[in-house]
MARLO-381753 format. One record per residue: x, y, z of N, C-alpha, C, O in turn. Coordinates in steps of 0.1 Angstrom, whole numbers, padded with zeros to 4 digits, always signed. Layout:
BEGIN
XYZXYZXYZXYZ/...
//
This chain:
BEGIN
+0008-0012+0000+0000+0000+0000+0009+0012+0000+0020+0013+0005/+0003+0023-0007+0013+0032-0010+0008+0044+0003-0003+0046+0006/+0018+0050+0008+0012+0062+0015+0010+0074+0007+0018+0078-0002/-0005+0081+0011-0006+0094+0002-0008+0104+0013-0013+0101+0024/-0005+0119+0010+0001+0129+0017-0019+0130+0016-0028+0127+0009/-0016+0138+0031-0033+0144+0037-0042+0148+0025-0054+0145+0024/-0035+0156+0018-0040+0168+0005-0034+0164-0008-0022+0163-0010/-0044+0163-0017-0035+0160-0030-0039+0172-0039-0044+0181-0034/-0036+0173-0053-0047+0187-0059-0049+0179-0075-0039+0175-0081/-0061+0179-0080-0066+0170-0088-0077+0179-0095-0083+0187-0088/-0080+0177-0110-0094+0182-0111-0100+0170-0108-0097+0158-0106/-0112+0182-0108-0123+0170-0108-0126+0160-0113-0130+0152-0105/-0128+0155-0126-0127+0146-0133-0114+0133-0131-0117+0121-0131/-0105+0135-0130-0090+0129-0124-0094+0124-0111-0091+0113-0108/-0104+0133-0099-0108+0130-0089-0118+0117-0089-0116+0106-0085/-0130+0124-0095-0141+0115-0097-0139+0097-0104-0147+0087-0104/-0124+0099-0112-0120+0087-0118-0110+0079-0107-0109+0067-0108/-0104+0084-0102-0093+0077-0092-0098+0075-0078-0091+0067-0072/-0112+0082-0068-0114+0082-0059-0122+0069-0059-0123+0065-0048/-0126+0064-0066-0135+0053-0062-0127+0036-0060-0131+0025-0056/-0115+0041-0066-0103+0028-0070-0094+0023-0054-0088+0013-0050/-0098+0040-0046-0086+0040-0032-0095+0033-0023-0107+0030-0024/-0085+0028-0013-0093+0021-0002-0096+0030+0006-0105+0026+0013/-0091+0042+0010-0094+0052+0020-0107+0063+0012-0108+0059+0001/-0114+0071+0014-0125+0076+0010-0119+0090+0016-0115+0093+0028/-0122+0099+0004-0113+0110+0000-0124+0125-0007-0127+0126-0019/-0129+0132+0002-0137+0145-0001-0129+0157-0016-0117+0156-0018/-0137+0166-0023-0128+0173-0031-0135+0184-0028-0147+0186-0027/-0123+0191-0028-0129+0209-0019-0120+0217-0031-0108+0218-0029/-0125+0222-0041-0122+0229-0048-0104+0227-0057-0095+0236-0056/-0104+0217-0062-0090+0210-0066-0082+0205-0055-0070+0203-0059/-0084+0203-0044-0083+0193-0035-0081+0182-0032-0082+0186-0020/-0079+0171-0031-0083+0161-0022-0079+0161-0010-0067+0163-0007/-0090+0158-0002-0085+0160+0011-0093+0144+0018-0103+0139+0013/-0085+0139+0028-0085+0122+0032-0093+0124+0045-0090+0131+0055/-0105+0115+0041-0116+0116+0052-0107+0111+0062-0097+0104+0059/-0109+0113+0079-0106+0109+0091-0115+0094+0097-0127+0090+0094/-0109+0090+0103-0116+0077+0107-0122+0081+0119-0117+0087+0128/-0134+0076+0119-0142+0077+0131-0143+0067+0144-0134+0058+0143/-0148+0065+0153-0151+0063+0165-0164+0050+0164-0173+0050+0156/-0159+0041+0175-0169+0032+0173-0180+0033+0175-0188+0026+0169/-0185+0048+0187-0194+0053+0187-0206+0063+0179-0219+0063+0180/-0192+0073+0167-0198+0070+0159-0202+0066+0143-0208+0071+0133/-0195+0055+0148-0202+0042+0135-0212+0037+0140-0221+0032+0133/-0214+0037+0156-0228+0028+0160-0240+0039+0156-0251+0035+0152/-0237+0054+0159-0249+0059+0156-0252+0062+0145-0264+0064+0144/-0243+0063+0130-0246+0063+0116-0251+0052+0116-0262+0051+0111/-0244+0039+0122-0255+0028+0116-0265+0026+0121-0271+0016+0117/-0274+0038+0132-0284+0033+0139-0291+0039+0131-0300+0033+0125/-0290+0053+0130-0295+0059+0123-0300+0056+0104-0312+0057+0101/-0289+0052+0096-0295+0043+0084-0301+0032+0090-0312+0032+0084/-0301+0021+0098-0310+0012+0095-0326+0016+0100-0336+0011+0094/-0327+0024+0107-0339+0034+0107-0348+0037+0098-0360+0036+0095/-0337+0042+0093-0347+0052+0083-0348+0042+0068-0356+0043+0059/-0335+0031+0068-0340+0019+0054-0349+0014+0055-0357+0013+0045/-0351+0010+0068-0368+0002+0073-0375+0008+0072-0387+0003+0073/-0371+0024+0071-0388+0030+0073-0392+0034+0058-0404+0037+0056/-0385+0034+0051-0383+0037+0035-0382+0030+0025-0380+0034+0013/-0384+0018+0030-0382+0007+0016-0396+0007+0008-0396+0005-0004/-0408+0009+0015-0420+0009+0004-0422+0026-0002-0433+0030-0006/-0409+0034-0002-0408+0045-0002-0400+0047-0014-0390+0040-0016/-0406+0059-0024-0393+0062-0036-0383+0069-0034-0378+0077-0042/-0378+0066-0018-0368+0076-0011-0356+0063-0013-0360+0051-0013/-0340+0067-0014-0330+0059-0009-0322+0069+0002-0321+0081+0005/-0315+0055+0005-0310+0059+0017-0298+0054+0020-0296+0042+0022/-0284+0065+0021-0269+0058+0020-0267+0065+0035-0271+0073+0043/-0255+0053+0032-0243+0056+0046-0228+0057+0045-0221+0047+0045/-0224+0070+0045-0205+0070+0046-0201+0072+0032-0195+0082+0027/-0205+0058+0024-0194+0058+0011-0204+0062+0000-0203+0056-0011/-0213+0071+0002-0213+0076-0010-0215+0095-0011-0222+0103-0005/-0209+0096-0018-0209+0111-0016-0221+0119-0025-0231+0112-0030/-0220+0129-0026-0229+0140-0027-0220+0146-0035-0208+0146-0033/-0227+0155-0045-0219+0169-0056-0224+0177-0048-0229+0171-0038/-0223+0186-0048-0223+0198-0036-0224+0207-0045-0234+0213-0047/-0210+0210-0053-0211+0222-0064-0203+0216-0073-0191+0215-0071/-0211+0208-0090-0202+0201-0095-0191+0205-0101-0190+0217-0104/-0184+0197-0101-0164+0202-0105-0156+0207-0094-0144+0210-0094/-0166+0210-0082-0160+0221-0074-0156+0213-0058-0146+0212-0051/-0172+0206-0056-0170+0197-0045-0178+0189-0043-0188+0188-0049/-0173+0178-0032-0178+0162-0034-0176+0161-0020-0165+0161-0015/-0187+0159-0013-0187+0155+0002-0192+0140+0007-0199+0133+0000/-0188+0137+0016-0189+0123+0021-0198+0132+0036-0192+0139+0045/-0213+0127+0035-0226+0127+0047-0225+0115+0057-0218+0108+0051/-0226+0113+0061-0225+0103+0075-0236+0093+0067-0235+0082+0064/-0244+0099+0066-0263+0095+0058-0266+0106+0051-0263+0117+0054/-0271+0103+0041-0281+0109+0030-0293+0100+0023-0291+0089+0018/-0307+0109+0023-0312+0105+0015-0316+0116+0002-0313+0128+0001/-0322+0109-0005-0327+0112-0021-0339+0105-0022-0339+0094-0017/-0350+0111-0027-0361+0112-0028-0364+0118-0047-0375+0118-0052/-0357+0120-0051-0355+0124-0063-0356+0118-0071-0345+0112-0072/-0365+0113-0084-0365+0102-0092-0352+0111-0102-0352+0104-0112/-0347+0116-0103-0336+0116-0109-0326+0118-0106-0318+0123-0113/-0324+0115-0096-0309+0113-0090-0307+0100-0092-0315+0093-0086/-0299+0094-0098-0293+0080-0105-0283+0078-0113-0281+0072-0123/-0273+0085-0104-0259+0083-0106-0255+0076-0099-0260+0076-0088/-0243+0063-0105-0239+0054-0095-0235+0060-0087-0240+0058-0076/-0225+0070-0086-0211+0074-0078-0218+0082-0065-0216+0080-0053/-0226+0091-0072-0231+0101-0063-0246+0109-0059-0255+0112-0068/-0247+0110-0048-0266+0116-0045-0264+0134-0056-0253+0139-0056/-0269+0138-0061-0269+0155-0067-0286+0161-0063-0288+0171-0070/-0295+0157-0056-0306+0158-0052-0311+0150-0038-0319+0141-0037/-0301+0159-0023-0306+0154-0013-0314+0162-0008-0313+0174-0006/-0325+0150-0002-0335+0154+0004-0333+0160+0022-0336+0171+0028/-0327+0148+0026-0324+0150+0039-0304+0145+0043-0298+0135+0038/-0298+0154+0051-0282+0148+0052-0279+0152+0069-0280+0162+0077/-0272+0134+0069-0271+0136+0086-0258+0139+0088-0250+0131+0082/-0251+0149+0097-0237+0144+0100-0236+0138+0114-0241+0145+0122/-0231+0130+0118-0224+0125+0131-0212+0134+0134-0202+0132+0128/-0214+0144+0144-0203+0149+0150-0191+0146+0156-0192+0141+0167/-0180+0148+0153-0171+0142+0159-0158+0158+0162-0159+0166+0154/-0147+0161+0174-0141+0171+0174-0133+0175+0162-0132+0187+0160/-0126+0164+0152-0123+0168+0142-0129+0174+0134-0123+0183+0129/-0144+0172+0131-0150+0176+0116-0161+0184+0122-0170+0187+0114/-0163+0189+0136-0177+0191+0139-0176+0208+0133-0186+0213+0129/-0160+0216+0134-0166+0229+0130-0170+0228+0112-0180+0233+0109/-0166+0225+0106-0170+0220+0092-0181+0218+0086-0186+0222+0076/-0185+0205+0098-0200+0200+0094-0209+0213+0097-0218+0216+0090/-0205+0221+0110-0216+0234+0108-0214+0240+0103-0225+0245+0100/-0205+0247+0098-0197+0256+0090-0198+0260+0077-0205+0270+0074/-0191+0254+0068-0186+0250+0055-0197+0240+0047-0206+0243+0039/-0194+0232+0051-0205+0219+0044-0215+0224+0050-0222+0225+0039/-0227+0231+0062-0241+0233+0060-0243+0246+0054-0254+0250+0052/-0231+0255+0050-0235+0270+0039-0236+0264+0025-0241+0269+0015/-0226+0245+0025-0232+0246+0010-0243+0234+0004-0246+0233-0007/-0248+0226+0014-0256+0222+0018-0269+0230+0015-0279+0225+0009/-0270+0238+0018-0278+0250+0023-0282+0253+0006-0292+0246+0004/-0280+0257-0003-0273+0255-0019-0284+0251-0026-0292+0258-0033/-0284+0234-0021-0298+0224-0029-0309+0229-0024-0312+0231-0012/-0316+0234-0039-0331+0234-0035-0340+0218-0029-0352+0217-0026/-0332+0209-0028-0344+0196-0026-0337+0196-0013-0339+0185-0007/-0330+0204-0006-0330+0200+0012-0339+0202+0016-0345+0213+0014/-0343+0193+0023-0356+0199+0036-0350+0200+0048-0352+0210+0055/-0338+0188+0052-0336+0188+0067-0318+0188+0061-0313+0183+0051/-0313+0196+0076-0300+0188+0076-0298+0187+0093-0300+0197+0100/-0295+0176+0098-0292+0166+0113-0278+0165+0117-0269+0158+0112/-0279+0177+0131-0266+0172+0132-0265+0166+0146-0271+0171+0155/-0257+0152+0149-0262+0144+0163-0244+0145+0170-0234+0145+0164/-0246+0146+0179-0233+0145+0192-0229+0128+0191-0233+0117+0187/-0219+0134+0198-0211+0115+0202-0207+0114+0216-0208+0103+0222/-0202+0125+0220-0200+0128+0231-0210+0124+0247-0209+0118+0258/-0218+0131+0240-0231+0130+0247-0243+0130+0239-0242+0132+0227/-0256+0129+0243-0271+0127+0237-0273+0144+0231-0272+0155+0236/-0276+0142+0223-0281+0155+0217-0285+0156+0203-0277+0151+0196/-0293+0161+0198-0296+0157+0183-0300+0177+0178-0305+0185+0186/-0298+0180+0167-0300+0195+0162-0305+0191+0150-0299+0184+0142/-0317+0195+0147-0323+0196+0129-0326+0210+0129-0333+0217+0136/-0318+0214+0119-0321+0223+0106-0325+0222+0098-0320+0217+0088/-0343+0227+0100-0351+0227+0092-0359+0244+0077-0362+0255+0078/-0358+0236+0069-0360+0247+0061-0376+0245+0057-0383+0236+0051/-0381+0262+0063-0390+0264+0067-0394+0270+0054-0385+0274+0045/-0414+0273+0050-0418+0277+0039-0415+0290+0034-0417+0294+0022/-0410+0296+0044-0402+0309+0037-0385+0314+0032-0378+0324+0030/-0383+0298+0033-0370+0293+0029-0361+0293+0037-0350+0290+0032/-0360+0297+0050-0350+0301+0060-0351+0290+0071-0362+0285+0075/-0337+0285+0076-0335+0279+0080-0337+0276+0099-0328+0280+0107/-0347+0271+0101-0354+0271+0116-0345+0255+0119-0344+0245+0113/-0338+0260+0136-0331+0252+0141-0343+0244+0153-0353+0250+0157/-0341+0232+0156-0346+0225+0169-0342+0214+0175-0342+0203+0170/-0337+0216+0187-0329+0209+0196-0337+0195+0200-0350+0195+0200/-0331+0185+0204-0338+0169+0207-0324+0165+0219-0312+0166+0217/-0330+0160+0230-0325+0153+0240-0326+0137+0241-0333+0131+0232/-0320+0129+0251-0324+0116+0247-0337+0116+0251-0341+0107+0244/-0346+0120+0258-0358+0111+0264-0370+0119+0251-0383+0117+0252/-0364+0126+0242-0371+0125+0231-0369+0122+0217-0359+0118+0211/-0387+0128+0211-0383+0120+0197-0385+0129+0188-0391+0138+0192/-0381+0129+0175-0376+0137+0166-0387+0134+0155-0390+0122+0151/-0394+0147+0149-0400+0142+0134-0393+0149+0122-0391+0161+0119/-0389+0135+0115-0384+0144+0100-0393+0146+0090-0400+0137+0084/-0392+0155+0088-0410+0160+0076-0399+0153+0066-0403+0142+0064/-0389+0155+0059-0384+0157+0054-0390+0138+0043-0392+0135+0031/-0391+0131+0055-0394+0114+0052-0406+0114+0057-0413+0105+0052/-0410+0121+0065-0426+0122+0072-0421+0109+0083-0429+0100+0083/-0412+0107+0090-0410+0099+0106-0405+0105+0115-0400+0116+0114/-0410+0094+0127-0410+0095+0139-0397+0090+0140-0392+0082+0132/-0386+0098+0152-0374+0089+0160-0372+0090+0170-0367+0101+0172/-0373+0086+0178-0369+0081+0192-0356+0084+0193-0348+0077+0188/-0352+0096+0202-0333+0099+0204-0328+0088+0211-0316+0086+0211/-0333+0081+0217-0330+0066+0224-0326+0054+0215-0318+0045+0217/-0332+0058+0204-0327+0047+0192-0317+0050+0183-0310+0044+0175/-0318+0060+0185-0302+0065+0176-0288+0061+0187-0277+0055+0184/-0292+0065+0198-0281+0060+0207-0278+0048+0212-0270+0046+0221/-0286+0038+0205-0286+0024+0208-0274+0021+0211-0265+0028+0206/-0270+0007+0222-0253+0005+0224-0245+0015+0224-0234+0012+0219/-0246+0025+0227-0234+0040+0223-0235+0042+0241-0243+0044+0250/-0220+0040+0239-0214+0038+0253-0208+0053+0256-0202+0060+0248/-0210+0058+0268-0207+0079+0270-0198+0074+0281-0201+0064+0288/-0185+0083+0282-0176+0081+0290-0178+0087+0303-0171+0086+0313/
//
């Protein structure tokens, strides 16, 4: 295995052709590559709690629903993000590689990526007209934030603790903050 330096600089096309071949999973921020960070077992347990959720609640549904390894165009040629979860609800979003029409995008916070995920990635998030929600959940501790985009297009925040539950218009469900934190062990 070869070592590759944190940041590489690629167009996009060179990106979109060579990133699917690596074994590590690699974001493009404007001729970039930049090498996703590895996460915590905690949270892999809540991205996976969270997709198996919402697959089950979605399969008689024209919604799909990914986890981790598939990315999102963001701004094509420009940027390519990796969501914790995303869904698409879009009958034409049907690219193998990538979602370009999400409906709903969760990130799992972690201290590496958490100023980012509010940051950077939800100003361009923010972008797609087909967002309804974007979720952002703790690892640390119980806590869940949806940013919801409201009918006058502006973005209304609301907070979720564990001993509640969460509705995403976005899929029209119910969640239980208790079930996202299934097995998620707090130090």
């Amino acid at each position: 295995m070869v070592a590759l330096p944190d940041r590489l600089s690629m167009s996009a096309e060179e990106y979109l052709a060579w990133e699917p071949t690596q074994e590590e999973r690699y974001e493009y921020w404007d001729g970039e590559v930049v090498a996703m960070s590895g996460s915590t077992r905690n949270h892999n347990r809540i991205s996976g709690n969270f997709f198996r959720i919402l697959d089950d609640a979605l399969v008689d549904r024209p919604c799909e629903v990914y986890i981790a390894d598939v990315k999102v165009q963001v701004e094509p040629g420009q940027k390519y993000f990796y969501p914790d979860v995303v869904v698409t609800c879009d009958e034409h979003d049907n690219d193998p590689q990538l979602v370009q029409f999400p409906s709903l995008i969760i990130e799992v916070l972690s201290p590496s990526t958490e100023a980012a995920d509010r940051g950077i990635k939800f100003a361009k998030y923010r972008q797609f007209s087909t967002l309804q929600e974007y979720v952002l959940v703790q690892v640390e501790q119980p806590g869940v934030e949806i940013f919801r985009r409201n009918q006058k297009g502006q973005w209304v925040l609301s907070e979720y603790g564990l001993g509640d539950s969460l509705q995403l218009e976005s899929v029209n469900l119910e969640i239980a903050i208790a079930d996202l934190y299934r097995q998620v062990q707090f130090s």
